[in-house]
C-alpha positions in Angstrom: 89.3 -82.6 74.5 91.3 -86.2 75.4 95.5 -85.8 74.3 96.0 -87.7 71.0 98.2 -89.6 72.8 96.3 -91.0 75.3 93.9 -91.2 72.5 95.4 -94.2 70.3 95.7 -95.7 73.8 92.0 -96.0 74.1 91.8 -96.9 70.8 94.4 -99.4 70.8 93.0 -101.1 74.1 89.6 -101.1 72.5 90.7 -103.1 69.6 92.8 -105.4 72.1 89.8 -106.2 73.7 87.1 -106.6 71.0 85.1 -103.8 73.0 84.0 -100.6 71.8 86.0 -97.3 72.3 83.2 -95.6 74.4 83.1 -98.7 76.8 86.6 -98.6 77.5 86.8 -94.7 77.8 83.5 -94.7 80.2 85.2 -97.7 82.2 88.8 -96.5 82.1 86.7 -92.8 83.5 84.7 -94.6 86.3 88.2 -96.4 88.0 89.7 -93.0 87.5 86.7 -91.2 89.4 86.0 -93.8 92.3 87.2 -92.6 95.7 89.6 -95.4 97.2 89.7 -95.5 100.9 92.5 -93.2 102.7 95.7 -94.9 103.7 95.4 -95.1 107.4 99.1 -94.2 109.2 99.8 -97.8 110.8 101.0 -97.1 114.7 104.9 -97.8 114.5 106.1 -100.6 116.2 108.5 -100.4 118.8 111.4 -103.6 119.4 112.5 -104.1 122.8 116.4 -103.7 123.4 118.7 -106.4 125.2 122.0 -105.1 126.7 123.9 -108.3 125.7 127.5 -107.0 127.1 130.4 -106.7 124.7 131.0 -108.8 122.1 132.7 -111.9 122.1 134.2 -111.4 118.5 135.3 -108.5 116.6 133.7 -109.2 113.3 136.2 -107.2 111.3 139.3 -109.4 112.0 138.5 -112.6 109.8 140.8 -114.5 112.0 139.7 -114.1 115.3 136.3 -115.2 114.1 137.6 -118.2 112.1 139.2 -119.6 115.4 135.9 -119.0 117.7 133.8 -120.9 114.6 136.4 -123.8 114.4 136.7 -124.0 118.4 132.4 -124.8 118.5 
């Protein structure tokens, strides 16, 4: 037995598409039932790391960043 709901949506598509409300259902069933290929895990990817020393600027004091930008 199909849910009334989903129902008028077969119906509904069927009239949308000038097709008839078996084709749709059968075609709607067959994508449901086909077995799609398993998601392989992808190997992470690993970034390489600079030491770069300490920071010229400290970003959080507006000025002190203003007066290093102005100075290039």
């Amino acid at each position: 037995m199909i849910d009334d709901e989903l129902f008028r949506e077969l119906k509904r598509r069927a009239v949308e598409e000038k097709r008839t409300l078996s084709d749709v259902t059968q075609e709607t069933l067959r994508r449901g039932l086909v077995r799609r290929a398993p998601v392989r895990a992808r190997k992470p990817v690993r970034l390489r790391a600079f030491a770069m020393g300490e920071p010229a600027v400290d970003l959080a004091d507006r000025n002190q960043l203003l007066d290093v930008l102005d100075r290039s």
